[in-house]
C-alpha positions in Angstrom: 69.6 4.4 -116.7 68.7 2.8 -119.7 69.7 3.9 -123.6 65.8 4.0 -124.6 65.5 6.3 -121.6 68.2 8.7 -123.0 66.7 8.6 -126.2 63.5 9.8 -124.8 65.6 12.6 -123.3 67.2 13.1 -126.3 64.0 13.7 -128.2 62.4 17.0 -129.4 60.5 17.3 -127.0 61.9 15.0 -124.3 59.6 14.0 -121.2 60.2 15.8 -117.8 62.4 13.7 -115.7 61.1 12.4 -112.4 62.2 14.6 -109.5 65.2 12.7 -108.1 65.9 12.7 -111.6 65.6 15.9 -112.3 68.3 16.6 -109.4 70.5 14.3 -110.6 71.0 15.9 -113.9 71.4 19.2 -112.8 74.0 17.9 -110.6 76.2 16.1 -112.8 75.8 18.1 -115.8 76.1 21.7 -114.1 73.1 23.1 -117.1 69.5 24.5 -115.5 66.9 21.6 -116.7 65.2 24.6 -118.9 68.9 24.8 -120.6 68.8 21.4 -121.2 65.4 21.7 -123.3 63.0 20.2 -120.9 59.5 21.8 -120.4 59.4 22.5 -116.5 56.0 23.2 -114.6 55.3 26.3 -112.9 56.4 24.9 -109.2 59.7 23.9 -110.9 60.4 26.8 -112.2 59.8 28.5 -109.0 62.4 26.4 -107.6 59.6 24.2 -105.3 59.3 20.7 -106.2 55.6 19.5 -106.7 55.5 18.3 -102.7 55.8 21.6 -101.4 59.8 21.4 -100.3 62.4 23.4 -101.2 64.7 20.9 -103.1 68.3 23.1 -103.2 71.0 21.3 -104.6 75.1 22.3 -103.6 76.6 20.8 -107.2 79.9 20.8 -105.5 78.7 18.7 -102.5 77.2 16.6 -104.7 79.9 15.8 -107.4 82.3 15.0 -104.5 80.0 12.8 -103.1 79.3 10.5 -105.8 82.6 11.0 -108.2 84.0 8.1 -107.1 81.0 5.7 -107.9 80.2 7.5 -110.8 83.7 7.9 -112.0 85.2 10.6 -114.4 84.2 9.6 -117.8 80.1 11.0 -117.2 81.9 14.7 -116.5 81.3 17.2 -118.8 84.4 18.9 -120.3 85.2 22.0 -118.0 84.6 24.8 -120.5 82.6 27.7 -119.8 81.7 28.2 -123.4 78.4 27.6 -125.2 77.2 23.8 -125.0 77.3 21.2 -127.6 74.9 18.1 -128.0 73.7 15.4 -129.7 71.6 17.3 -131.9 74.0 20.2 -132.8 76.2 17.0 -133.6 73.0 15.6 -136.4 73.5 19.0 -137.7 76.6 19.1 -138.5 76.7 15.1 -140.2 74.2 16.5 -142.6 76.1 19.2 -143.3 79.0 16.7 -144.1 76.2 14.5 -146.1 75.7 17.2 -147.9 79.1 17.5 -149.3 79.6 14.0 -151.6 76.1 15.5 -153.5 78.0 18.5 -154.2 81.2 17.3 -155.0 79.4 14.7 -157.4 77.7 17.5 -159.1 79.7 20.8 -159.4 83.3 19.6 -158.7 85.9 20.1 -156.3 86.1 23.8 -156.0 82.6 24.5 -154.6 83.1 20.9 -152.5 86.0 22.6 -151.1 84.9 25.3 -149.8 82.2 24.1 -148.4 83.9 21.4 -146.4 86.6 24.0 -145.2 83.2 26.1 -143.7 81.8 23.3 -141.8 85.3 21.9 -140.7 86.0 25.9 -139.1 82.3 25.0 -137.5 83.6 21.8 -136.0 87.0 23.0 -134.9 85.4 25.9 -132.8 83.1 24.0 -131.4 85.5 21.4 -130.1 88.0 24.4 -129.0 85.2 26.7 -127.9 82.2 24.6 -126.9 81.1 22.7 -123.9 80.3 19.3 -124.1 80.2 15.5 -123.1 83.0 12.8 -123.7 80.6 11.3 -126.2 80.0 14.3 -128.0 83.6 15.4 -128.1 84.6 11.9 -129.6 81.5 12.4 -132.3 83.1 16.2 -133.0 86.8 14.9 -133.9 85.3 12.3 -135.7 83.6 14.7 -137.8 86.9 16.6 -138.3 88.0 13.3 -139.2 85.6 12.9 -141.9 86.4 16.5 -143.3 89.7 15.8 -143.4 89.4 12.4 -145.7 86.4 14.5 -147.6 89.5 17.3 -148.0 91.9 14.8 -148.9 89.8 13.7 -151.6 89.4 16.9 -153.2 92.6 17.9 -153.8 93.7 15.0 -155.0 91.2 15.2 -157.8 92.3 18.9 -158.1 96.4 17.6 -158.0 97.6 19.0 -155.1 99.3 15.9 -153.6 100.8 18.1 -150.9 97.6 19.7 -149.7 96.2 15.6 -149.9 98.6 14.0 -148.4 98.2 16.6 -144.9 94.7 16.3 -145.2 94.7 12.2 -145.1 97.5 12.4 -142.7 94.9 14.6 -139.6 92.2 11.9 -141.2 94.1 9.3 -139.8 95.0 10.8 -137.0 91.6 11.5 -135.8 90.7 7.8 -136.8 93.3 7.0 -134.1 92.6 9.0 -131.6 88.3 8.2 -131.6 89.0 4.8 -132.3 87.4 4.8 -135.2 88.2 1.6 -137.8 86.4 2.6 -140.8 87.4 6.3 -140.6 91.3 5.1 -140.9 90.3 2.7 -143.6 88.9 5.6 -145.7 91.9 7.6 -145.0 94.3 4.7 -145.9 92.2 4.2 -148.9 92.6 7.6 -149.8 96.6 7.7 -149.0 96.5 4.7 -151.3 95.4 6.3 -154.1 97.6 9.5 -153.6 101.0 6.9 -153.7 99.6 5.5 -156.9 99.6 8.9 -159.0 102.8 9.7 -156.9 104.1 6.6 -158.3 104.8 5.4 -155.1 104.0 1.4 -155.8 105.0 0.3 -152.3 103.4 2.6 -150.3 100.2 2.5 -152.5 100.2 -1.7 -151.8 101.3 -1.1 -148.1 98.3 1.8 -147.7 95.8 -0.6 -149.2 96.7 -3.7 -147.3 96.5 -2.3 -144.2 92.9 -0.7 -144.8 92.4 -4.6 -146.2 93.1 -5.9 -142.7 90.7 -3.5 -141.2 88.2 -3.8 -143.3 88.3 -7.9 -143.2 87.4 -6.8 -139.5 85.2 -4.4 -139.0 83.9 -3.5 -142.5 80.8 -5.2 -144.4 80.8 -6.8 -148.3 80.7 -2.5 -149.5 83.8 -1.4 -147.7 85.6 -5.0 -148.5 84.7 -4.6 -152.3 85.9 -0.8 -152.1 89.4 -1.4 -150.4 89.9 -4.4 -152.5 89.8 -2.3 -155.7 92.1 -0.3 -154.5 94.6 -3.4 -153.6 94.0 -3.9 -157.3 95.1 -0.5 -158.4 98.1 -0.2 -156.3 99.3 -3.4 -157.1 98.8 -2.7 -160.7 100.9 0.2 -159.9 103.6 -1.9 -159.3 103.3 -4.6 -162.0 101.8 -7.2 -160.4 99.4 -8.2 -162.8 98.3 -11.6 -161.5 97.7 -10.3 -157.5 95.6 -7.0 -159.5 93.4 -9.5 -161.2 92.7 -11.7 -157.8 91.8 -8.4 -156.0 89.4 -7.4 -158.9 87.9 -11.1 -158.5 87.4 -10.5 -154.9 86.3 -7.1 -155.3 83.2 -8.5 -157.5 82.7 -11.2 -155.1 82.0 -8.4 -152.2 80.1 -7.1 -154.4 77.2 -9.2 -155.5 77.2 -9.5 -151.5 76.7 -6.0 -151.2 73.0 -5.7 -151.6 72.0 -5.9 -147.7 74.7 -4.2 -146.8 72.5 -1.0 -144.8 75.6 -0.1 -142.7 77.8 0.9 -145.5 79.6 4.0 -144.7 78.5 7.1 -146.9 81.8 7.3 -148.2 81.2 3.9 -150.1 77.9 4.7 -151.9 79.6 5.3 -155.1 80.8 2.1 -155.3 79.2 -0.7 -157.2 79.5 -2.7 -160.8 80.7 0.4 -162.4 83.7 0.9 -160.2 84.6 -2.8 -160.7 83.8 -2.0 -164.7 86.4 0.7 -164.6 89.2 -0.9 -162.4 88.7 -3.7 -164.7 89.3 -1.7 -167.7 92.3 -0.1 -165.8 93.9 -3.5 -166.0 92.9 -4.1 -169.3 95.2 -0.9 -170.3 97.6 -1.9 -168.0 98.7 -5.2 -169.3 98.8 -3.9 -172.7 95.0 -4.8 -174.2 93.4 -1.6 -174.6 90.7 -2.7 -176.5 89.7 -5.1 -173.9 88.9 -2.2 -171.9 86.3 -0.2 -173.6 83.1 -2.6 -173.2 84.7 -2.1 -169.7 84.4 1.8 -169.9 81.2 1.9 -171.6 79.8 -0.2 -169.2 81.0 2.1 -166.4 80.0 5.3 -168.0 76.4 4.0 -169.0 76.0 2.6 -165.3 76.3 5.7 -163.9 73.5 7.4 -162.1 72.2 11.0 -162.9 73.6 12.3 -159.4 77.4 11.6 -160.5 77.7 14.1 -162.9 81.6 14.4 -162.3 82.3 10.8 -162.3 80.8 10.6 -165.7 82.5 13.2 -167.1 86.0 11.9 -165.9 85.0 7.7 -166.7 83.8 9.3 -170.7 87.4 11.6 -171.1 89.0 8.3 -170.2 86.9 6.2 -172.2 87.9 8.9 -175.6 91.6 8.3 -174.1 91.5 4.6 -174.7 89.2 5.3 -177.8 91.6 7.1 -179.0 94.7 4.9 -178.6 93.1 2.1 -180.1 92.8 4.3 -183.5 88.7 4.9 -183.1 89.6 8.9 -183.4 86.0 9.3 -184.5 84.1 7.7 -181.5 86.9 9.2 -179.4 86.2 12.4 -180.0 82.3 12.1 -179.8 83.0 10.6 -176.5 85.4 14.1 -175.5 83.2 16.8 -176.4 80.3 14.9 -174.8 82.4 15.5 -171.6 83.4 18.6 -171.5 79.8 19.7 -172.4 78.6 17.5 -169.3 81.5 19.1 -167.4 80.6 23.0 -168.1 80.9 24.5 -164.8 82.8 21.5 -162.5 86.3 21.9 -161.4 88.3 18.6 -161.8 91.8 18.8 -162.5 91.8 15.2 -163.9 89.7 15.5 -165.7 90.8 18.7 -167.3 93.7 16.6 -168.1 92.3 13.5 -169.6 90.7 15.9 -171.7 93.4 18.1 -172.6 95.1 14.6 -173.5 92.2 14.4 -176.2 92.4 17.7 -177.7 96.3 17.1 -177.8 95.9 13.6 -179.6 93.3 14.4 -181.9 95.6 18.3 -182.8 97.9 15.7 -184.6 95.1 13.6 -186.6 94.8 15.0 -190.0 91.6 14.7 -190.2 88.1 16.9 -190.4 86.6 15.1 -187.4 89.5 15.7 -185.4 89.8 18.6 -186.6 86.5 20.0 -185.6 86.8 17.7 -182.3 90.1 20.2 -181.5 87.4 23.4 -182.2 84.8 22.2 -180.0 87.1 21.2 -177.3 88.7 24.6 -177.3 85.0 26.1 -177.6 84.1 24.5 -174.2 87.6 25.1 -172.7 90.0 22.7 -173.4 93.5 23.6 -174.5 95.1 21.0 -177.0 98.3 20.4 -174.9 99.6 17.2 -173.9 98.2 15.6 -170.1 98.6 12.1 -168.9 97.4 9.2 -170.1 96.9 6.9 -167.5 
């Protein structure tokens, strides 16, 4: 049969199968058509097909009969539990969609929990449920997707142990679904995780292998994305000159990125502001600070209205580099406007960043950074000393 024909029967309100049809799929899938969400007419239902003859169907027979053309992989799973499709499967990927709008907007606590609910969904359905191959593979790709989402969240809430398990099931599901640009998420996010664990190789050996997957089977969005990372691990380990050609190719990918409809979700923050910032990161990391902050402010001003957390983090680190570079006054405009836009997120790095603030601007005699330390501490920022990368 034909895909269109299992989209129809796929559909809301799918068509009646023809009667040999209708046998059929009774048959292989062991589920009463009515189960299976098909409208059936009176005579059906009476068990009489619409000629008049008893039509009674031995499963077992039937299966044995046919296996062997068939072959195994059109089975259902033998569980007896309650039955999984395509469309509790939709369900649950807008659940997932869901999550990036909320970490984006309130932080990673309320992110996190949320993710840990629908990933307890997932998990019993793939121990408890009954299903097809296909929607099985679709279910641990999910959990696969939870995992990287997980992963994600706390790193940005510094718990490298906790991130480093969660990317480590990521990729493992990747594997085991064959799933290319699931693995290259998760070695993007293992990437990351080696940087601020100061681990330069691994950080550069992460990123180039999600390079090599992404040059095939990613578009210009996911190239651009894994090639900013290249950039930041290899400015990890002090290879300035490689940093900067990965940051070239990275804007290349992106001014290709425009018709790029088949991005993964997990790439739709990505655009000239994330090349702004990276770009700025090298800026700081060779040494020219003030090279970076038409950089930052470009990056914090690009920003849409639905990153709220990103905006807060890219303006604590924009008062950071303000603040190296002796502009204590714009720095600390630049702080308390952060932790005003971050009232009610949860972001460890950016607690930091901030705290970094309050900790450089507690030794500036001066009344702006004196009132700077006030409102900081007003909005919840403790002047102590946090990193300054």
């Amino acid at each position: 049969m034909s895909v269109r024909q299992l989209r129809r029967w796929e559909a809301p309100d799918p068509p009646l199968p023809h009667p040999g049809q209708q046998a059929v799929l009774e048959a292989m899938l062991g589920v009463p058509l009515a189960e299976l969400g098909f409208t059936l007419p009176p005579e059906r239902m009476r068990g009489v097909v619409a000629g008049g003859h008893d039509e009674v169907v031995h499963r077992r027979r039937f299966v044995t009969d046919v296996g062997a053309v068939l072959g195994a992989s059109v089975l259902p799973v033998a569980r007896s539990g309650y039955r999984i499709g395509a469309v509790d499967v939709r369900l649950l990927r807008s659940e997932v969609s869901e999550l990036y709008t909320l970490d984006h907007s309130q932080g990673g606590r309320a992110a996190r929990q949320a993710a840990l609910r629908v990933l307890r969904r997932v998990e019993k359905a793939t121990t408890d449920g009954s299903y097809l191959a296909r929607v099985g593979r679709d279910l641990h790709a999910l959990i696969g997707t939870l995992h990287s989402h997980l992963g994600w969240i706390e790193f940005d809430a510094g718990r490298p142990t906790r991130a480093r398990a969660a990317c480590a099931e990521a990729l493992s599901s990747a594997r085991l679904v064959g799933d290319p640009l699931l693995e290259v998420r998760a070695l993007d996010s293992l990437s990351l995780l080696a940087v601020e664990q100061k681990r330069p190789w691994e950080a550069a050996a992460a990123a180039t292998a999600a390079g090599d997957l992404a040059q095939a089977h990613g578009g210009p969005k996911v190239r651009s994305v894994i090639a900013l990372r290249q950039a930041r691990a290899l400015m990890s380990a002090g290879d300035h000159s490689a940093a900067r050609q990965a940051l070239s190719r990275a804007l290349s990918w992106q001014d290709r990125s425009d018709k790029d409809t088949d991005a993964p979700a997990w790439t739709a923050f990505a655009g000239q502001v994330e090349v702004d910032y990276a770009t700025a990161a090298w800026h700081v990391e060779t040494g020219h600070s003030s090279y970076a902050i038409p950089f930052l402010r470009s990056a914090v001003n690009g920003l849409g209205p639905n990153y709220s957390r990103n905006a807060a983090l890219y303006r604590a680190r924009l008062a950071e580099v303000l603040m190296k570079t002796g502009e204590v006054e714009e720095a600390c405009t630049e702080a308390v406007a952060s932790a005003s836009t971050a009232q009610g997120m949860t972001s460890t790095r950016l607690a930091e960043r901030l705290r970094s603030v309050a900790a450089s601007a507690s030794m500036t005699d001066t009344a702006t950074a004196r009132d700077c330390v006030e409102q900081l501490r007003t909005l919840g920022v403790a002047a102590r000393t946090g990193r300054t990368r």
